[in-house]
Wavefront OBJ file of the C-alpha trace (Angstrom):
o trace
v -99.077 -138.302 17.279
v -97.525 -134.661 17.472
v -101.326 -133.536 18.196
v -102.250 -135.882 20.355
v -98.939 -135.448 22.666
v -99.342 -131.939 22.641
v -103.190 -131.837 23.897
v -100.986 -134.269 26.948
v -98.957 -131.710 27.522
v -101.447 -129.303 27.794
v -104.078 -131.145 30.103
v -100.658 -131.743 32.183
v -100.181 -127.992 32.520
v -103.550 -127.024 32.991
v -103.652 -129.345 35.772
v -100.431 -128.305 37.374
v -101.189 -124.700 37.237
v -105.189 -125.627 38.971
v -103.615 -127.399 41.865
v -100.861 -124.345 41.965
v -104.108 -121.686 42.140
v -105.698 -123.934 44.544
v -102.628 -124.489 47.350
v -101.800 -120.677 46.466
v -105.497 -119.448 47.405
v -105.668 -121.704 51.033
v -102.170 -120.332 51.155
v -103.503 -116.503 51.344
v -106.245 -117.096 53.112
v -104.250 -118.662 56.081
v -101.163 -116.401 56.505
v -104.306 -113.598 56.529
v -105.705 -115.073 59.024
v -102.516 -115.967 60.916
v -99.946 -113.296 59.887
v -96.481 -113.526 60.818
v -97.744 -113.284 64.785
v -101.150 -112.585 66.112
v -102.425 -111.432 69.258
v -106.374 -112.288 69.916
v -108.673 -111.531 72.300
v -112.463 -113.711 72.377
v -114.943 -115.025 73.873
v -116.470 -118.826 73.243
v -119.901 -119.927 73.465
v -120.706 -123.461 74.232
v -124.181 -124.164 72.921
v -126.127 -126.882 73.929
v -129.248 -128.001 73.693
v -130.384 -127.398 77.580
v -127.533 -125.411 78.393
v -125.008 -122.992 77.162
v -121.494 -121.584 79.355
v -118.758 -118.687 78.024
v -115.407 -118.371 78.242
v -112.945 -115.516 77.610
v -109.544 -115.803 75.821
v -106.401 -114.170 75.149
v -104.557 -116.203 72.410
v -100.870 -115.118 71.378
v -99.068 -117.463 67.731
v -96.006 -117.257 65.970
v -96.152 -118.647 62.521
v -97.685 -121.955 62.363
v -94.969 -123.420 65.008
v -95.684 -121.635 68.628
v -99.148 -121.051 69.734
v -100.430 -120.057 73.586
v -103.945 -119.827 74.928
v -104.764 -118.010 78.131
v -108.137 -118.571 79.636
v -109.642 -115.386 81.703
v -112.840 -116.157 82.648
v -114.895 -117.833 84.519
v -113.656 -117.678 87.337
v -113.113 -121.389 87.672
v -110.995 -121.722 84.419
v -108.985 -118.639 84.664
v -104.918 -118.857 84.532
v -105.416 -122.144 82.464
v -102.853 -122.385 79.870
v -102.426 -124.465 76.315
v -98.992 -124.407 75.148
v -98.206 -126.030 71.605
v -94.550 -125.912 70.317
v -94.543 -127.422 66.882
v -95.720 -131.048 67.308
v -95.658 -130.789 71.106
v -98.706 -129.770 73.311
v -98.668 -128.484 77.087
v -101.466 -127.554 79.416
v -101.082 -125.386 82.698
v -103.911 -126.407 85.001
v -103.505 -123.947 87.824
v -106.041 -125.605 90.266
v -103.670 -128.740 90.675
v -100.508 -126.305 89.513
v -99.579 -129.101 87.387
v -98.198 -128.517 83.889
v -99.365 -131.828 81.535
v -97.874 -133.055 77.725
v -100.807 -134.308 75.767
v -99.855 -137.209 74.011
v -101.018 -137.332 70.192
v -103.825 -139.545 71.134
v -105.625 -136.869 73.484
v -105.423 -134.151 69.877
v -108.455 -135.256 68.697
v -110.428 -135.022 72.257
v -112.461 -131.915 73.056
v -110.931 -128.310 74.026
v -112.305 -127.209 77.280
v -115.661 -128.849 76.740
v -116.029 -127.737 73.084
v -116.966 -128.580 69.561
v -113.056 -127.731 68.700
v -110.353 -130.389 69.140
v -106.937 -129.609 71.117
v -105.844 -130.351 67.302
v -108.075 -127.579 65.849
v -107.196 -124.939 68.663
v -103.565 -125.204 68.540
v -103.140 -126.043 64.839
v -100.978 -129.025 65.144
v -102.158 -130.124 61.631
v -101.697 -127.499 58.476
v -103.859 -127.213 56.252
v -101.268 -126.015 53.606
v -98.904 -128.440 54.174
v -100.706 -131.603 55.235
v -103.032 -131.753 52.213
v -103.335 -131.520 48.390
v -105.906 -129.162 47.022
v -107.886 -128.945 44.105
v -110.451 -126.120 42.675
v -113.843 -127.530 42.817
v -116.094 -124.818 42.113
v -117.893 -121.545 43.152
v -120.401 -120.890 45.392
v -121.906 -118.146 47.322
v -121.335 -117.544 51.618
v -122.953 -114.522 53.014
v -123.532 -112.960 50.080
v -119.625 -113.168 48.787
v -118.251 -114.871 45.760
v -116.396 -117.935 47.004
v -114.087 -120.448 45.760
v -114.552 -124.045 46.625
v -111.563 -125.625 47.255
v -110.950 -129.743 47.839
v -108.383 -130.919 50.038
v -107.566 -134.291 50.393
v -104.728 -135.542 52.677
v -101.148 -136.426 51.543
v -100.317 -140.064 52.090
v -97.801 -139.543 55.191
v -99.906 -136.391 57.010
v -100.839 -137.219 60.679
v -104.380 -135.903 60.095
v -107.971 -137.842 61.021
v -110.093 -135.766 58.045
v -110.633 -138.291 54.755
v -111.429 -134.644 53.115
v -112.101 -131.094 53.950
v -113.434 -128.305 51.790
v -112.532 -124.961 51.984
v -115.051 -121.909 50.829
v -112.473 -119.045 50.332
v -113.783 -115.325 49.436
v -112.244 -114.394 45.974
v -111.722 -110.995 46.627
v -110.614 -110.654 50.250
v -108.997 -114.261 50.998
v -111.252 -114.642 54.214
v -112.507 -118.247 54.948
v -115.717 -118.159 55.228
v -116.751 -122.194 55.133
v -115.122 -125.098 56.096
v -116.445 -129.021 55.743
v -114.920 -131.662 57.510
v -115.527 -135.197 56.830
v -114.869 -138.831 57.762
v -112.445 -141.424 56.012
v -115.864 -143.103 54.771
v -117.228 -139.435 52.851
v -119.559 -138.591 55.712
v -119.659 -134.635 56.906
v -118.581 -134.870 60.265
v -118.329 -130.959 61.234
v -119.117 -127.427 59.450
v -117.462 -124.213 60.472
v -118.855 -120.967 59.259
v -117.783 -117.662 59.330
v -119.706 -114.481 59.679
v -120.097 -110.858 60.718
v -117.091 -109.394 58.691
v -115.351 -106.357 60.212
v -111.917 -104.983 60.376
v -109.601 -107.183 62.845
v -106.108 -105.626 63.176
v -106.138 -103.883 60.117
v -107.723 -107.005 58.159
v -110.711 -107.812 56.903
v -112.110 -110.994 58.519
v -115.236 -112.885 60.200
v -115.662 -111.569 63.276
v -118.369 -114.249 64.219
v -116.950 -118.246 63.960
v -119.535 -121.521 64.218
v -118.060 -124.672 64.619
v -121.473 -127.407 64.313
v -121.027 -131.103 64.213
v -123.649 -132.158 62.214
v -125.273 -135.314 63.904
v -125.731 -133.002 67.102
v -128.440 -131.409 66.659
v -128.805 -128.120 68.916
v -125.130 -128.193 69.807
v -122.266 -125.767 68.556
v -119.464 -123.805 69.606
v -119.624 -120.005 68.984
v -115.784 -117.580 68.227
v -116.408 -114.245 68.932
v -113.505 -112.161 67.871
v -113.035 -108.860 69.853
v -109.300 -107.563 69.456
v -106.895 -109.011 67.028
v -103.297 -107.655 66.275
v -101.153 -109.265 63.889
v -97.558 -108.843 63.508
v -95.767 -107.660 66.627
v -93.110 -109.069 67.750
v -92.393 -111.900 70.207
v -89.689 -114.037 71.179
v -89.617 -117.855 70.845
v -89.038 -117.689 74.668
v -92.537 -115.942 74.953
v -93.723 -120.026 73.882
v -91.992 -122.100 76.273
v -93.623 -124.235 79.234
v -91.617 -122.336 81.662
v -93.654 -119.657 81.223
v -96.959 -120.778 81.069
v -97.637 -120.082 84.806
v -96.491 -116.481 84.438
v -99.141 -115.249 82.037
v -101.512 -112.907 82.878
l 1 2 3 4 5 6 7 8 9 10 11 12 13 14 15 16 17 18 19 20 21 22 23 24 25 26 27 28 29 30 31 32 33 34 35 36 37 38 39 40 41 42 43 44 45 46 47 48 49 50 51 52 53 54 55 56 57 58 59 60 61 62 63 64 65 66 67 68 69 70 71 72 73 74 75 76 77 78 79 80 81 82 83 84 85 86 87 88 89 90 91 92 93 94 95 96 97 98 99 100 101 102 103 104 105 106 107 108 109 110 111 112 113 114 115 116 117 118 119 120 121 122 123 124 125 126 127 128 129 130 131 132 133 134 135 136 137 138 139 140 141 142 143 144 145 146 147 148 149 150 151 152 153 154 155 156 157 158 159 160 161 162 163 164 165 166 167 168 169 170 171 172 173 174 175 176 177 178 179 180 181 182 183 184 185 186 187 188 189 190 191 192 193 194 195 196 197 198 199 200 201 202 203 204 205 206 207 208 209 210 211 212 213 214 215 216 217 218 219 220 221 222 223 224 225 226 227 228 229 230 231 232 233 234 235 236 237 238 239 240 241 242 243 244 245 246 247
C-alpha cells in the first residue's frame, strides 16, 4: 500500500511539475515577444488567390492590457485607429471621423480585410491565462528544436479555439508555429513564423503567415521592420481620446 501510494504521489508530481514547464515555456515565449511595452513598425500582405493589397503599420502595447494600431498606408486607410483597453475595443475611422466600440460579437470578424481577427490583433484573449497547457512533444520548425505545447481552454475563458498548439524554440523562446482548431478537433488556421533576425535587441521571426487551411491560395503575410520593446508610455498614451491625434 506504502508502494503503491507513493508511485501516486509521484505520477501527481510529475504531472504538476509538466503542466508547470509547459505554462512557464508559453509564458517566456510571450513576454519575449511582448515585453513590458513594444513599439512596432510592419507591413501586411493580404494574399489572395487573384489578388493581393499592403498595408503599413505602426503598433504601440503595454503589457497585455493597452494595445493601439495606427494604419499609414494606403492612402485610403491611413489615420485609422484600433484602440483595445483590456476587454474593451475602439476603432477611429477618420473618413466618417467617427470613433466605434466593437461589441464582443464583432472579435471574431476579420481585421481590415485579413486572415487575423480584431481578437487576434489586439489580444483580447491570453494565451497564458485563458488556457491550460500541456507538453506534447518535439518537433522541428525551420531547422530549430521545438517544443510542442497543447493548450486547451479553461472552463470559464471567453475564447472560440476547442485547442491550439504552440511550437516554441527551446533555446531562444521564439514561437515559431501555432495551430488553431475548432470545438469539433478540426485545424481551422496555422500561423508560422520565419526569417529570424534581431528585433529590438531580441531574437525573433521577422516574417509571420497566418493561413486558414480550407482557403486554399489565401493568407495574410507580418512583415516586421522596427520593433522596440520597453520604453515607456503612459496609460493615457491608450485612451480613445487620443486616437484621432496619432500620427
Amino acid at each position: 500500500m506504502f508502494f503503491a501510494t507513493n508511485l501516486l504521489l509521484l505520477a501527481a508530481t510529475a504531472f504538476k511539475a509538466e503542466a508547470q514547464d509547459a505554462t512557464e515555456i508559453i509564458r517566456k515565449a510571450d513576454e519575449k515577444a511582448r515585453g513590458k511595452t513594444s513599439y512596432t513598425e510592419l507591413t501586411i500582405q493580404v494574399i489572395r488567390p487573384t489578388w493581393k493589397r499592403e498595408m503599413s503599420l505602426k503598433t504601440w502595447s503595454k503589457g497585455d492590457k493597452l494595445a493601439l494600431i495606427y494604419i499609414t498606408a494606403p492612402a485610403k486607410d491611413k489615420g485609422t485607429v484600433s484602440l483595445k483597453r483590456d476587454k474593451e475595443v475602439w476603432n477611429w475611422m477618420p473618413s466618417i471621423e467617427r470613433t466605434i466600440k466593437l461589441p464582443p460579437s464583432m472579435m471574431m470578424q476579420s481585421w481590415m480585410g485579413t486572415d487575423f481577427t480584431n481578437d487576434d490583433l489586439v489580444k483580447e484573449s491570453s494565451i497564458v491565462n485563458d488556457y491550460t497547457h500541456t507538453l506534447a512533444g518535439d518537433t522541428m520548425i525551420e531547422g530549430r528544436n521545438c517544443y510542442k505545447i497543447m493548450l486547451k481552454p479553461k472552463p470559464d475563458a471567453a475564447v472560440v479555439w476547442g485547442k491550439v498548439i504552440s511550437y516554441i524554440d527551446k533555446k531562444d523562446y521564439m514561437q515559431m508555429r501555432l495551430e488553431q482548431y475548432d470545438e469539433d478537433g478540426f485545424l481551422v488556421n496555422i500561423m508560422s513564423g520565419s526569417e529570424v533576425k534581431m528585433l529590438g535587441g531580441k531574437l525573433l521571426p521577422s516574417r509571420m503567415e497566418m493561413i486558414p487551411v480550407e482557403k486554399p491560395g489565401q493568407k495574410t503575410v507580418m512583415i516586421y521592420n522596427t520593433m522596440k520593446f520597453d520604453e515607456p508610455y503612459d496609460d493615457t498614451f491608450f485612451t480613445v481620446q487620443n486616437m484621432n491625434r496619432i500620427k
